[in-house]
C-alpha positions as CSV (number, residue, x, y, z in Angstrom):
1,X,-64.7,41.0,-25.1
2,X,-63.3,41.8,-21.9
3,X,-63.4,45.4,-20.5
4,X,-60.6,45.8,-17.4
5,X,-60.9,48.4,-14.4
6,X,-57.6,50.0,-14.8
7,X,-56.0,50.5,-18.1
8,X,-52.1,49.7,-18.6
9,X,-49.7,52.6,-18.4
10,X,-47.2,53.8,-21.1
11,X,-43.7,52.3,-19.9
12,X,-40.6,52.7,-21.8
13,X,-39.1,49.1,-20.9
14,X,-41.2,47.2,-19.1
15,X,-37.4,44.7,-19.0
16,X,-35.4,44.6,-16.3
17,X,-32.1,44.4,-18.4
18,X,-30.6,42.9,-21.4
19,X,-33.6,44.5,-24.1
20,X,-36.4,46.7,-24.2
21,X,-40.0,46.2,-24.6
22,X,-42.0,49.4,-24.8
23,X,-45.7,49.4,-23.7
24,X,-47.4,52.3,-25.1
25,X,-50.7,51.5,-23.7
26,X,-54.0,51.7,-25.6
27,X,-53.5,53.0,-28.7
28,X,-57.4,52.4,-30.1
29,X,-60.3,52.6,-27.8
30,X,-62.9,50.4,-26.9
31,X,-65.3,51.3,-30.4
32,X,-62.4,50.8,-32.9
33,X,-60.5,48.4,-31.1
34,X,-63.9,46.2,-31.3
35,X,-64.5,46.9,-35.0
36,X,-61.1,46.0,-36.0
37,X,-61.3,43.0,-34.4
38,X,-64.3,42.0,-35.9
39,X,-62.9,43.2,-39.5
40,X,-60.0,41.2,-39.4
41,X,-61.8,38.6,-37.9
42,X,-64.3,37.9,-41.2
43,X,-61.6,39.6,-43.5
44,X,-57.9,38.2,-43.1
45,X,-57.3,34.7,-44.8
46,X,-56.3,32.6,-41.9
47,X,-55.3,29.0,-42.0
48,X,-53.7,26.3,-39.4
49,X,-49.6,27.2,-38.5
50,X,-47.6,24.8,-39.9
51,X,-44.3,24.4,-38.2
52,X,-41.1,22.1,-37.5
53,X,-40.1,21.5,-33.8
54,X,-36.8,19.4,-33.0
55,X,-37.7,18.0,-36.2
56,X,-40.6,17.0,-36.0
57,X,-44.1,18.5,-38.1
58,X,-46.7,19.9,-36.4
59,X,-49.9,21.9,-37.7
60,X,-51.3,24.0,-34.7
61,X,-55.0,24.7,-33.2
62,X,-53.5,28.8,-33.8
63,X,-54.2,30.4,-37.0
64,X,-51.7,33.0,-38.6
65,X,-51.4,34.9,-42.2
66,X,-48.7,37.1,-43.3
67,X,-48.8,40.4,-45.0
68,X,-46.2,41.8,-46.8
69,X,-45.2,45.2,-49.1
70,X,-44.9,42.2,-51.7
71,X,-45.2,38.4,-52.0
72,X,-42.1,37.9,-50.0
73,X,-41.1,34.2,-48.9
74,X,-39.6,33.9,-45.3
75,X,-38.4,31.1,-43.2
76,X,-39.9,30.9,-39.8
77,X,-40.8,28.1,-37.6
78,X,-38.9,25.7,-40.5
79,X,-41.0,26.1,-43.0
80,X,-41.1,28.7,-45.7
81,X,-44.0,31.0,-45.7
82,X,-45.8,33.4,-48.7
83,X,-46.8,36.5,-47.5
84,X,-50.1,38.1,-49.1
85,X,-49.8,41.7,-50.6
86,X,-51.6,44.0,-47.4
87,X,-55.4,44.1,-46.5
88,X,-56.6,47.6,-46.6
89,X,-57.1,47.9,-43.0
90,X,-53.9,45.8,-41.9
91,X,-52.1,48.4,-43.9
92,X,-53.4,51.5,-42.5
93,X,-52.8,50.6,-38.7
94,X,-49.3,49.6,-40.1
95,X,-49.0,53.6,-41.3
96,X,-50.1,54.7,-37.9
97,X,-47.7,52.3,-35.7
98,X,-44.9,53.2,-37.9
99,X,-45.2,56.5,-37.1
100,X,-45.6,55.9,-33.2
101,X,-42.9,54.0,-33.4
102,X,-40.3,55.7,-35.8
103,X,-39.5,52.6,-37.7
104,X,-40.3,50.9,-40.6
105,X,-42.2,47.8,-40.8
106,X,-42.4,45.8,-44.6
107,X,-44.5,42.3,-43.0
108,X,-47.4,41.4,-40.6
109,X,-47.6,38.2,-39.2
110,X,-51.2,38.0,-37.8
111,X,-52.1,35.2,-35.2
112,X,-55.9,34.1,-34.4
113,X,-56.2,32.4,-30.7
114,X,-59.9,31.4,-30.9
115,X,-60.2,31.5,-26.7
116,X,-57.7,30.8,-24.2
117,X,-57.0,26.8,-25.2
118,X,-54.8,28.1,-27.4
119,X,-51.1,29.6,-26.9
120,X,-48.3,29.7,-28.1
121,X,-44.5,28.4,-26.3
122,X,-41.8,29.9,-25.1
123,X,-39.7,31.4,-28.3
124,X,-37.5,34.1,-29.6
125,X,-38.5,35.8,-32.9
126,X,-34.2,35.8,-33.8
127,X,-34.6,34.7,-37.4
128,X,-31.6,35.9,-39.1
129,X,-34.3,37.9,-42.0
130,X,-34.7,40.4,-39.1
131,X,-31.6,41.0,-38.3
132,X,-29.1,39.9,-40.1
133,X,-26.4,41.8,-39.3
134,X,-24.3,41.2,-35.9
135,X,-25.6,43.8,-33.3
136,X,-28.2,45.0,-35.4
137,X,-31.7,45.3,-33.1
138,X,-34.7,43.4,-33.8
139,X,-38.1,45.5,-33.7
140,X,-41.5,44.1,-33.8
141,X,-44.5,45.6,-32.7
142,X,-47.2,43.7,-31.2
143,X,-51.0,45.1,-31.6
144,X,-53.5,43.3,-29.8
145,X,-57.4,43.2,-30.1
146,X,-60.0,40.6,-28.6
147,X,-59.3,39.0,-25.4
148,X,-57.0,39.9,-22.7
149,X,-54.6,37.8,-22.5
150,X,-51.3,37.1,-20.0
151,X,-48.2,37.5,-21.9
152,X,-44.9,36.7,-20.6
153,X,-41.3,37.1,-21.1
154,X,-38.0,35.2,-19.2
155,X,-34.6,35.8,-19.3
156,X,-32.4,32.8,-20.9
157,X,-29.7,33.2,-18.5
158,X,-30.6,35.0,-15.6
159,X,-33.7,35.0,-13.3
160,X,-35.9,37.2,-14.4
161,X,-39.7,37.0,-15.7
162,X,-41.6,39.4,-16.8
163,X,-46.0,39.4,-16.9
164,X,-48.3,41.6,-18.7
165,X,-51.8,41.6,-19.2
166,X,-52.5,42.4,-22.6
167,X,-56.2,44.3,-23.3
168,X,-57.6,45.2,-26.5
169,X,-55.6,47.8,-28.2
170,X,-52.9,47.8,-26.5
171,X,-49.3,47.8,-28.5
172,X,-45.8,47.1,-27.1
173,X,-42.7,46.9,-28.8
174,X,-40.1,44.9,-28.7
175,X,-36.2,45.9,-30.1
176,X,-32.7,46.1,-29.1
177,X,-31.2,42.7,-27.8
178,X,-34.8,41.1,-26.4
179,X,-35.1,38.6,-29.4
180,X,-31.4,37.3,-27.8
181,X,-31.5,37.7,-24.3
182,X,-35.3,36.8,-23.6
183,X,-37.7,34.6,-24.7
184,X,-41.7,35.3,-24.9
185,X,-45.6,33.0,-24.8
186,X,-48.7,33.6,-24.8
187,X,-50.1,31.7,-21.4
188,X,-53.2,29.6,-21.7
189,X,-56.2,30.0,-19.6
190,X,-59.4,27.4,-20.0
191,X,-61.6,30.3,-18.6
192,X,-61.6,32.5,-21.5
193,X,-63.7,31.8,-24.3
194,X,-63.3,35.0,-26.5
195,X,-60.9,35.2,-29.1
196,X,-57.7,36.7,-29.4
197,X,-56.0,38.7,-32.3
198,X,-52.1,39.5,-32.2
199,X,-50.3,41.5,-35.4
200,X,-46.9,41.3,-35.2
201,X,-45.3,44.4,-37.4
202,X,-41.6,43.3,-38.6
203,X,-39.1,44.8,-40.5
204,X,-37.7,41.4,-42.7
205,X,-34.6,41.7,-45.0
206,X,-34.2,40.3,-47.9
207,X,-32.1,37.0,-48.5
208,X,-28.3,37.2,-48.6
209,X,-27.3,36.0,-52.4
């Protein structure tokens, strides 16, 4: 686990332009953001990512699991996912983020890096289950435990990159335009061996009929 000198700042919008991306710094400290890591470590049920890339198949060294307010089915990455009914513990942190944040969030997709070999490339999260209405924002919030890891975000039509440092317990979220104007990875580094533990809190709608 990696303990840092200074710890990151509460920020409003850490963006430039074009979105916003709140950091709201640590939200756990050091005690319970180690024991949730462990718990979700041994408890969540993860398995490889299955995904379709310029049509092509691909099962990644990342592991994820979804979590949902029931055993919804959503499309991401081309491939149609089952979310599990909540974990105890995902469900609770979900409670306290909501009310940080002062939205709702129905789905968790949790991601497993096991050290810093494994990333994930540059991407918007613009899947039309959440947002599917024209101008609508996007909000996902992004809890982080383990490792810290560089996390990055660049603008699709300007020039403009963002970097953060992401440390144990520390939650940003993103909303408003972001998921269209900017796209976001994880960066891989061979010199960290600890793993890494992102939940991502969504709000999906269901399908259009």
């Amino acid at each position: 686990m990696n303990f840092e000198l200074f710890e990151p700042e509460l920020n409003d919008n850490i963006l430039p332009c074009d979105g916003v991306v709140k950091d709201f710094g640590l939200i756990l400290n050091v005690e319970q953001s180690e024991k949730y890591l462990q718990y979700f470590l041994k408890q969540l049920n993860w398995q490889n990512d299955e995904v379709y890339l310029h049509g092509q198949y691909f099962k990644t060294d990342r592991k994820v699991v979804w979590y949902g307010d029931e055993h919804f089915k959503y499309y991401y990455s081309g491939t149609l996912k089952q979310a599990q009914v909540w974990d105890a513990g995902l469900f609770r942190l979900k409670q306290h983020i909501e009310k940080l944040v002062g939205h709702p969030f129905n789905s968790c997709l949790a991601n497993l890096y096991e050290n810093g070999t494994q990333g994930v490339g540059w991407h918007s999260d613009n899947e039309e289950a959440l947002s599917p209405k024209t101008g609508e924002e996007t909000v996902i919030a992004s809890l982080s435990f383990g490792a810290t890891r560089k996390f990055s975000f660049k603008h699709k039509l300007k020039n403009h990159k963002v970097d953060l440092m992401l440390q144990s317990g520390q939650l940003i979220v993103m909303r408003g335009t972001t998921q269209r104007d900017w796209k976001h990875t994880l960066m891989k580094s061979t010199q960290i061996l600890e793993p890494r533990i992102n939940l991502t809190f969504r709000y999906f709608y269901p399908p259009k009929n």
